[in-house]
N, C-alpha and C positions, 0 to 999 in steps of 0.2 A: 350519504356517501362518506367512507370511511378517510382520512387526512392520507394523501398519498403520495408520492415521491415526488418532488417538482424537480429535480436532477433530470429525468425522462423528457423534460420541456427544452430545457436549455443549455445542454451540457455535451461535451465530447471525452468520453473517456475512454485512452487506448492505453493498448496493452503491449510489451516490448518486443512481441513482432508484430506490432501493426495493426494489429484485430482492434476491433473495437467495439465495447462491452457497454450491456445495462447500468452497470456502477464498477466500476474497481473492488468494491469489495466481494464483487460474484468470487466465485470458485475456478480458476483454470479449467478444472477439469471436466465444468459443466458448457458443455458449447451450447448450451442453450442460451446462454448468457452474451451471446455473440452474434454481434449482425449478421445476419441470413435474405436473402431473396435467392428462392428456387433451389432453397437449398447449397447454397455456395456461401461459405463467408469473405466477409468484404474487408477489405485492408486499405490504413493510410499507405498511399504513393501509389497507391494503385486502382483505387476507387476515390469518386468525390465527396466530398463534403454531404452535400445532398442525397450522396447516394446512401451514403452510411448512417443519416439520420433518419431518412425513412426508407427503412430497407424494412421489409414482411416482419419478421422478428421485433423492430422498436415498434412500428404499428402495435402488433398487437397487444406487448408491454400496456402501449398507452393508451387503448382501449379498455382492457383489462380494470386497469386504474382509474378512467373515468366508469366504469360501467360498477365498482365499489369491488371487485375482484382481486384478490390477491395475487401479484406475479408469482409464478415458484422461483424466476429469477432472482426475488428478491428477497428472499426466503430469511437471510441473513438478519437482517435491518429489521423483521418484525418477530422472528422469533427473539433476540433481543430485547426491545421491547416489554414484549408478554412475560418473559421472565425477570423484569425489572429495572434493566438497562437503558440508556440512551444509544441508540443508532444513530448512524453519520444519517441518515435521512432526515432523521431530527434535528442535527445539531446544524444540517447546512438550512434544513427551511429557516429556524428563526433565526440563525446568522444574519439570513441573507434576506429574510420575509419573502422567499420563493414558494408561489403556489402553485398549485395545478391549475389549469385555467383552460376549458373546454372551448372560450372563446377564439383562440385563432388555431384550435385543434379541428384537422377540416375530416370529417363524416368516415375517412377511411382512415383514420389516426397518423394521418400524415403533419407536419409542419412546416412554415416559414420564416419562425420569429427569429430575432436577431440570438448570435451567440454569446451565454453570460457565465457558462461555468468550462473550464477546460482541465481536463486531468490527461496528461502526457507520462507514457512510460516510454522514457527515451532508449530501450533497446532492451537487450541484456549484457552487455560490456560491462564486467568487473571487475575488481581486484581483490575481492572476497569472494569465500564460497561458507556462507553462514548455513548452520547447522541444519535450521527449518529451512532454506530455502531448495532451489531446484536451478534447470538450466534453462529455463525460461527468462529467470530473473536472475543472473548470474551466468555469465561465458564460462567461467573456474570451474562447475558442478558438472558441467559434462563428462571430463575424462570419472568423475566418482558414482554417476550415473551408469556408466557405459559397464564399470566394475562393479557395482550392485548388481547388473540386472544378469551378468554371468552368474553370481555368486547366491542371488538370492530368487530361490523361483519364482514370487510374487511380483516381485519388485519388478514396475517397468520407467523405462528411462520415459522423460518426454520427447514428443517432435519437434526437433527445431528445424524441420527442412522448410518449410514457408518465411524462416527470420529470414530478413532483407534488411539494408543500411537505412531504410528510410529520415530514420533519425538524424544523419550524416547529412542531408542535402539540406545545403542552405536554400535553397527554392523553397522545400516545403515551409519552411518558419518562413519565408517572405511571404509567403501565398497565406499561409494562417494568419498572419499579422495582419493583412486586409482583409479580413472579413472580421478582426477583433475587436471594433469599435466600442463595441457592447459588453463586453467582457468584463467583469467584475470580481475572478476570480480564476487564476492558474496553480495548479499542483501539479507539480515537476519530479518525476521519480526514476528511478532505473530499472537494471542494471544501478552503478553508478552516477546520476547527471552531470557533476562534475568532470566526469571523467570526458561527457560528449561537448565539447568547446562550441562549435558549432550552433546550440540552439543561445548563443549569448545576439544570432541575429534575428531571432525574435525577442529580444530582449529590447536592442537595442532600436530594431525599426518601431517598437511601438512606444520609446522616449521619442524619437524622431516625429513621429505622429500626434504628440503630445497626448496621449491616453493613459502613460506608464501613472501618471498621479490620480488617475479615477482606479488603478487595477492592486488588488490584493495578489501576494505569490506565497506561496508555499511549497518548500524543500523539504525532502525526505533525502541524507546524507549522510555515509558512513563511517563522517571524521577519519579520515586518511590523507583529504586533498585541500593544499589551504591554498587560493588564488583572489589577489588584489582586486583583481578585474572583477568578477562576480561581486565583490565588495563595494566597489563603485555604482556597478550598474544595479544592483540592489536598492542603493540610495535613493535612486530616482523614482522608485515606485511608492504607492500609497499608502503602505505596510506590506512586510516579508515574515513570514514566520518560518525557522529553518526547524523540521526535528531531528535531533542527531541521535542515531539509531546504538543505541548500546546496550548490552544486554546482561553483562554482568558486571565484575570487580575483578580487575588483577589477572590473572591466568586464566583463572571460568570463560572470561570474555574473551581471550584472545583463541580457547579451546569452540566456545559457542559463534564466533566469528574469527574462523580459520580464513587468517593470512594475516589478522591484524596483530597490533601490538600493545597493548593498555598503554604502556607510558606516550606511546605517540600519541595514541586516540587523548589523551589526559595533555598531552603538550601541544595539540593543536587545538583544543578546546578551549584553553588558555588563549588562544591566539583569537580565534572566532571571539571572543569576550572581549581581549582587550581593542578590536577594530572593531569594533559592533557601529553600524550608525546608527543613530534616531528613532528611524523608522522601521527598523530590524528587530524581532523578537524570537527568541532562541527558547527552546524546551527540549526535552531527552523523551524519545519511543524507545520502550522496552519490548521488545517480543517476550509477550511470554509463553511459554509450553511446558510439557512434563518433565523438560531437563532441567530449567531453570524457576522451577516453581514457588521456593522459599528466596529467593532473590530479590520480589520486589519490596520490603521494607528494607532491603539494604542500598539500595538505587535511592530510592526514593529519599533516606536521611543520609546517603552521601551527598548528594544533587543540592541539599542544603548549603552546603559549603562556597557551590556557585550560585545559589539564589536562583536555581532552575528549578521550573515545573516539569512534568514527567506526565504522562500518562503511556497504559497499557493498550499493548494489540497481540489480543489471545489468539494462538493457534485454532484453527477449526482444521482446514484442511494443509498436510497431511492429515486423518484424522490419527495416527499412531502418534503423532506427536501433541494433541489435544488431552485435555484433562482428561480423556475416555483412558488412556493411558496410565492413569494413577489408579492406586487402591482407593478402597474408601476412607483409610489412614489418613495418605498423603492428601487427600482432597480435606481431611478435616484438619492437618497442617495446613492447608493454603487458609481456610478459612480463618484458623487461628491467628494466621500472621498477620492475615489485612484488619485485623484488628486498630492494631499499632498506628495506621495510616488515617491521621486527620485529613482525608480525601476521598469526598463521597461520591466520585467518579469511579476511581479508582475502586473503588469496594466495590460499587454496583457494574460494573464492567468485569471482573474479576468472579462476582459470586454470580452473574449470569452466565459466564462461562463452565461454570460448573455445573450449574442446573443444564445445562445444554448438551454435559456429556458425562455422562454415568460410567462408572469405571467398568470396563471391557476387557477381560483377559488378553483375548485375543489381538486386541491392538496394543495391549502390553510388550506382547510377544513381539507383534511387529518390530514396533520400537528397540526393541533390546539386538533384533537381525539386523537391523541396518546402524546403530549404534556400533556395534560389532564389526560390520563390513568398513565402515569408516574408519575405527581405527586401526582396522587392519592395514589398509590401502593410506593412511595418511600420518603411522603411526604415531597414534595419539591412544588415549588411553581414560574413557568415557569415567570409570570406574572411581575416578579421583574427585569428580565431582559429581557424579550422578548415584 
């Protein structure tokens, strides 16, 4: 039997309306990736716990993976892999020494173990609307959504008529926090997190429970929002790792993450550093894609400065914005630049990413329509950096 996801065993991963997925790293697009029974998907606040862990679809995931079968849900994670990379399924098993384990997996791929991994997408509430993203993961992308899909025949907006507040109710973090005993690991994302105040009581009822020092947290944040409280209640936990999501230098960034501002994102960066506690460890996620694809040795040997680590997260899907997107040029520029980067994650992340997506005319094109529609509708003006 081939090493296979232990995430499938013990984990809860939702997505900012409430769905909840194989891994966070699926594809939106793919609802296969999405808890199913009778064909209906199942949503936090409005389905249980129980119902969403074994709902038809994680079954058969977990059969799948006991039986030495590849998910297609997880397609991600081992093509990866094969082309030389580490996958987040690798890097949370020996993290975490999580295995697959047939033994309390009962005969229909159902389960009852305790819960140890929890990934929360707290909505889509933002105050960015970044270049790669969409309106799933961002409330701002809608109104440029709505305007693409007039403007460009292909282009379609996403559905957000199923988002709900769930995120909003403090009930739910009470109700999550008891059943959290076991948990050994929370990853907090948006939308913004910050921006949802509210899940600080799940924060705060599992200090009061006394578990917050058995539990690892990790933030994904988009340096706009700097709050003492988070900074406190941080403390009390076992370790915090935050990554603060930046994607260029200077103007690039504030063009590739429209609404923000570099000096502020650089002025509250500062601030995260100088109240850092103890137990709090800080590093920069770069998106990268076809816009910003000579950028990461500049991130990378600025990040020096603050004595931050970095790592990348390649675009796949859109795929217009994925290396498929580059000539064979520009993809032997990428290769050349990660030269430079004494980081052998970063290389092998970076040149699996290209092996993954062969330069494509056509999602060239793509890219260049809705590039176009943007700065029409935002006037900006792609051209200056891309």
């Amino acid at each position: 039997m081939f090493k296979s996801c232990a995430l499938m065993w013990n984990h809860l991963a939702s997505h900012p309306n409430g769905s909840v997925s194989v891994c966070c790293q699926g594809d939106f697009s793919n609802s296969d990736t999405f808890a199913r029974t009778n064909g209906q998907m199942l949503f936090l606040g409005k389905n249980t716990l129980d119902e969403i862990r074994n709902s038809e679809s994680f079954k058969q995931v977990r059969l799948n993976m006991l039986a030495g079968i590849e998910p297609s849900q997880c397609h991600r994670c081992y093509e990866t892999e094969r082309s030389g990379g580490r996958s987040k399924r690798q890097l949370e098993n020996h993290l975490y020494n999580w295995k697959e384990d047939d033994t309390f997996t009962y005969v229909d791929g159902s389960i009852d173990s305790p819960l140890q991994f929890i990934e929360l997408r707290l909505g889509n509430t933002c105050n960015l609307a970044c270049i790669t993203c969409n309106s799933i993961s961002s409330s701002k992308w809608s109104k440029d959504e709505q305007f693409l899909t007039k403007k460009i025949e292909w282009f379609k907006a996403f559905e957000n008529s199923k988002q709900t507040r769930w995120f909003e109710s403090e009930e739910f973090y009470e109700n999550l926090a008891a059943i959290s005993k076991h948990v050994q690991k929370i990853y907090i994302n948006g939308g913004e997190p910050l921006l949802i105040k509210q899940h600080k009581v799940l924060l705060q009822k599992l200090i009061d429970m006394g578990v917050a020092k058995n539990i690892h947290i990790e933030y994904s944040i988009n340096l706009t929002i700097k709050d003492e409280e988070f900074i406190e209640l941080w403390s009390q936990f076992k370790r915090v790792v935050v990554q603060f999501s930046i994607d260029a230098l200077g103007e690039f960034n504030d063009y590739l993450r429209w609404g923000s501002k570099f000096e502020n994102i650089v002025a509250n960066l500062e601030w995260f550093i100088a109240n850092k506690p103890d137990n709090v460890y800080y590093m920069v996620c770069q998106t990268l894609s076809a816009i910003n694809y000579v950028e990461v040795p500049c991130m990378y040997n600025w990040l020096k400065n603050y004595n931050l680590d970095m790592h990348v997260n390649p675009v796949y899907s859109p795929s217009y914005y994925s290396a498929s997107a580059l000539t064979e040029q520009e993809q032997e520029q990428v290769k050349e630049s990660i030269t430079k980067i004494d980081n052998q994650q970063i290389v092998s992340t970076v040149n699996s990413w290209l092996e993954n997506n062969k330069p494509d005319y056509t999602e060239r094109k793509k890219m260049k329509e809705v590039l176009n529609g943007l700065d029409e509708t935002r006037g900006t003006n792609h051209k200056l950096f891309r």
